[in-house]
ZATI-399918 format. One line per 4 residues: number of its first residue (from 0); their letters; for each residue y, z, x of C-alpha. Coordinates in nm, 4 decimals. Layout:
# ZATI-399918
NUM> a> Y:Z:X; ...;
//
This chain:
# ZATI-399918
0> xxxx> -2.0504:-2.7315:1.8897; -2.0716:-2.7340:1.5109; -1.7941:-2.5017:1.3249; -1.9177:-2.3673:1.0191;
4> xxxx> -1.6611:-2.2130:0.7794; -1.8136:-1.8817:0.6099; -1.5851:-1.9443:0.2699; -1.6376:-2.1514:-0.0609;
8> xxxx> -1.2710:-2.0989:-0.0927; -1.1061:-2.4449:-0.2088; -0.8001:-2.3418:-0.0016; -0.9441:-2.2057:0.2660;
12> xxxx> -1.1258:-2.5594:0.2456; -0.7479:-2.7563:0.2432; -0.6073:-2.5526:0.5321; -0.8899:-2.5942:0.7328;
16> xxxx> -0.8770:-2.9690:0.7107; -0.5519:-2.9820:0.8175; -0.6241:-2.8511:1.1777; -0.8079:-3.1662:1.2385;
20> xxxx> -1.1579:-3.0065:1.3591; -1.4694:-3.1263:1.2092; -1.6669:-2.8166:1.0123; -1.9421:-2.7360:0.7666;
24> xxxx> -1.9173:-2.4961:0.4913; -2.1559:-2.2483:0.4900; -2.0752:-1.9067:0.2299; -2.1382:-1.6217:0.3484;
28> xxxx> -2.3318:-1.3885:0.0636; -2.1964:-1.0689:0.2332; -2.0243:-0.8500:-0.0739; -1.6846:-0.7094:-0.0140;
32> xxxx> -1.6469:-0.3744:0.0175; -1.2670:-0.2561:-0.0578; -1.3548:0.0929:-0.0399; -1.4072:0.0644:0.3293;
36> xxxx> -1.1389:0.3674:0.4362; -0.8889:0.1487:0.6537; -0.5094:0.0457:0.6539; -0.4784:-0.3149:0.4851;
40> xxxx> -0.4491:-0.4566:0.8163; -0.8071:-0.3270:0.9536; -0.9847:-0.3957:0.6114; -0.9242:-0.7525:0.6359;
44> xxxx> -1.0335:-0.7513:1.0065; -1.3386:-0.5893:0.9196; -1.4244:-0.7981:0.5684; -1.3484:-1.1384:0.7859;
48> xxxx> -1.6031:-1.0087:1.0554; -1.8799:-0.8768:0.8143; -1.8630:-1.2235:0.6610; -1.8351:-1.4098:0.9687;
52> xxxx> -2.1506:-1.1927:1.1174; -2.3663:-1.2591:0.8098; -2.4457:-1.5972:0.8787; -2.4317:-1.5578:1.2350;
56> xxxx> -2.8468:-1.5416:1.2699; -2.8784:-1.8691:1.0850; -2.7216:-2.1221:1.2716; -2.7410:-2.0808:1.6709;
60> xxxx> -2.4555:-2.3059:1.9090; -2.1842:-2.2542:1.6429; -1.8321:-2.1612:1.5656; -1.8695:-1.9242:1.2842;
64> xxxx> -1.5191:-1.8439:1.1161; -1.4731:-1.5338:0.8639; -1.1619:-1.4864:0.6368; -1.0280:-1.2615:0.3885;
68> xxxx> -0.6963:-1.1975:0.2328; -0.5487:-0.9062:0.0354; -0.1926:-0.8817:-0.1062; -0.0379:-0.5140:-0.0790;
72> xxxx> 0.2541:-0.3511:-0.2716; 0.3639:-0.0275:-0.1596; 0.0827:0.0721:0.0427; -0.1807:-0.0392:-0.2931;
76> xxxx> -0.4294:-0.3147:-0.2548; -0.3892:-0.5849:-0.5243; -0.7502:-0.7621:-0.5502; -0.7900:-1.0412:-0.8048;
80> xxxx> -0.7515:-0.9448:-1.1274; -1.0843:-0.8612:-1.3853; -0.8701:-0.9738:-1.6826; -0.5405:-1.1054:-1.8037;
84> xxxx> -0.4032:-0.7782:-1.8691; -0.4816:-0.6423:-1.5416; -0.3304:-0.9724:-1.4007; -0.0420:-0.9523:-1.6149;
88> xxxx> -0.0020:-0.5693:-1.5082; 0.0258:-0.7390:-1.0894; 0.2936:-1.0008:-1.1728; 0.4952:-0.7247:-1.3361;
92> xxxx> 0.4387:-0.4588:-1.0350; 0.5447:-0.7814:-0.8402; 0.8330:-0.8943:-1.0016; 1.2052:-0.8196:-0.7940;
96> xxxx> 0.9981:-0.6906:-0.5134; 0.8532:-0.7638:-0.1609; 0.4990:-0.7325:-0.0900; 0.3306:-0.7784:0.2007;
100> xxxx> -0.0521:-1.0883:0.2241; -0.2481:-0.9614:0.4920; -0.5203:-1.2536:0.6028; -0.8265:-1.1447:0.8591;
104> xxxx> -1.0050:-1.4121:1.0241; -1.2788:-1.3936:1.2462; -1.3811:-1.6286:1.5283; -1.7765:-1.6081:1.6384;
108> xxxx> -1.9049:-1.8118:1.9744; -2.3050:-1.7726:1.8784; -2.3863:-1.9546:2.1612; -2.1960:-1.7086:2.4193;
112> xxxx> -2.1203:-1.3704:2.1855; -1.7797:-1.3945:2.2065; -1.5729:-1.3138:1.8978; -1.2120:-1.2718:1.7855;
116> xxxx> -1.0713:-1.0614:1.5405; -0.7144:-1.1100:1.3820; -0.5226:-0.9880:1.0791; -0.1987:-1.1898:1.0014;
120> xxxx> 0.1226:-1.0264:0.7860; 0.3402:-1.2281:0.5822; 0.6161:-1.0768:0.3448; 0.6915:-1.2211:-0.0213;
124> xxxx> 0.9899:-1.1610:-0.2209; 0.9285:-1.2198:-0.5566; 1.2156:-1.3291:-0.8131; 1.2211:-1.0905:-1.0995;
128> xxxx> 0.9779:-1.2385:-1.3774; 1.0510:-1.2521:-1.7366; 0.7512:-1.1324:-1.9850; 0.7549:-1.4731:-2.0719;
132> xxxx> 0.6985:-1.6329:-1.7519; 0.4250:-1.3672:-1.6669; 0.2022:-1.4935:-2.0028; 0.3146:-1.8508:-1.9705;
136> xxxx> 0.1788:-1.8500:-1.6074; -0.1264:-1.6518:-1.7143; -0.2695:-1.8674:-2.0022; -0.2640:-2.1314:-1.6786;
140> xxxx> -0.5316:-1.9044:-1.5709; -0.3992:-1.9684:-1.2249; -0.3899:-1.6153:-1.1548; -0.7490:-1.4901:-1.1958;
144> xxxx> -0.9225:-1.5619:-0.8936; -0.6015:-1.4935:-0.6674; -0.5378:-1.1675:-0.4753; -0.2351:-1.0475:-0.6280;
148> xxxx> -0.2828:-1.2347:-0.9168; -0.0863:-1.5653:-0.7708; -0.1043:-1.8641:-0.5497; 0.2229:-1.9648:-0.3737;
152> xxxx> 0.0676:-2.2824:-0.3599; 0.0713:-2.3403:-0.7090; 0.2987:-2.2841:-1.0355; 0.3627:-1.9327:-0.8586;
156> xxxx> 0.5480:-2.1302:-0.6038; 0.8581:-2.1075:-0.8441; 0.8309:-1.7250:-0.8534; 0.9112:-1.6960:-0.4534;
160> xxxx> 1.2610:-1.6201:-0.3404; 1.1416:-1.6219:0.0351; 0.8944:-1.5317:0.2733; 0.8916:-1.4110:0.6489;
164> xxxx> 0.5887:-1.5196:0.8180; 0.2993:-1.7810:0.7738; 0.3297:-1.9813:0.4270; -0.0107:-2.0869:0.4875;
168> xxxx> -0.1529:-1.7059:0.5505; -0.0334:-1.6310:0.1554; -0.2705:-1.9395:0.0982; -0.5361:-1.7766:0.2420;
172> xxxx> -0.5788:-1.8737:0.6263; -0.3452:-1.8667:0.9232; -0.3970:-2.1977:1.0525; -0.1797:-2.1795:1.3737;
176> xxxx> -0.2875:-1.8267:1.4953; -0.6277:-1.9421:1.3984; -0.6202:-2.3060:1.6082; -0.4785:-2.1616:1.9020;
180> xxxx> -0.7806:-1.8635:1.8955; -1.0301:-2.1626:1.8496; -0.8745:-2.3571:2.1344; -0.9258:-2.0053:2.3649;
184> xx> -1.3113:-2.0294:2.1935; -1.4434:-2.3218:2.2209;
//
């Protein structure tokens, strides 16, 4: 069966290459919708699904997978920023504390309906930032398509006193919960 990754995410991309599996990219044009009334956990469920289930239609006998991350401090959803100041305004709300990356993926069998839905928690404690540090990292321009204006995977990685959970969740996918839910698919 062909497995068809519902993301243009370059990451998302990286990660999935490393479970070994052959897939297609295929994005998904469905528009998140972060006013959708749920706890951070069930948002991403539901985003991963909608975006899974819009290309569902188009391509019969496939694995169809659906992701989406947020990053949440004190109970507030952090999308990517619209601007430096905004992202500038994250890294500081950020800075000396932990936050939890929630990551949603969706699994779709179209050739046999069957479909699972996950959400994956990681914690990240960030090292208190200097003003400094916040504009040096933002004129990278790193930070402005990231949910909580950062990738751990990048110069950000220096800002990270620890995590507890997935390293590859905060990246954008959960690629061991997700492998083992594709072995159980397939």
């Amino acid at each position: 069966m062909r497995v068809i990754l519902a993301s243009t995410s370059p990451r998302r991309k990286e990660l999935m290459e490393k479970i070994g599996l052959p897939f297609e990219i295929k994005p998904s044009s469905y528009q998140e919708d972060m006013s959708i009334d749920k706890n951070p956990r069930e948002l991403v469920k539901k985003l991963s699904y909608y975006k899974a289930k819009d290309i569902v239609n188009k391509h019969p006998d496939s694995i169809i997978i659906g992701a989406d991350t947020i990053v949440v401090l004190n109970n507030k959803i952090m999308g990517k920023p619209k601007s430096e100041q905004e992202a500038a305004n994250m890294l500081h709300n950020l800075s000396n504390k932990p936050h939890s990356v929630f990551t949603g993926f969706t699994i779709i069998n179209t050739k046999n309906n069957q479909t699972i839905t996950k959400a994956v928690e990681t914690k990240v404690y960030f090292k208190e930032l200097s003003d400094k540090q916040i504009k040096e990292y933002i004129a990278t321009k790193e930070p402005m398509d990231k949910a909580g204006a950062y990738a751990i995977q990048g110069r950000a990685s220096k800002f990270i006193e620890k995590i507890e959970g997935s390293y590859y969740n905060v990246m954008g996918l959960p690629i061991d919960e997700l492998k083992k839910d594709l072995e159980n698919i397939i």
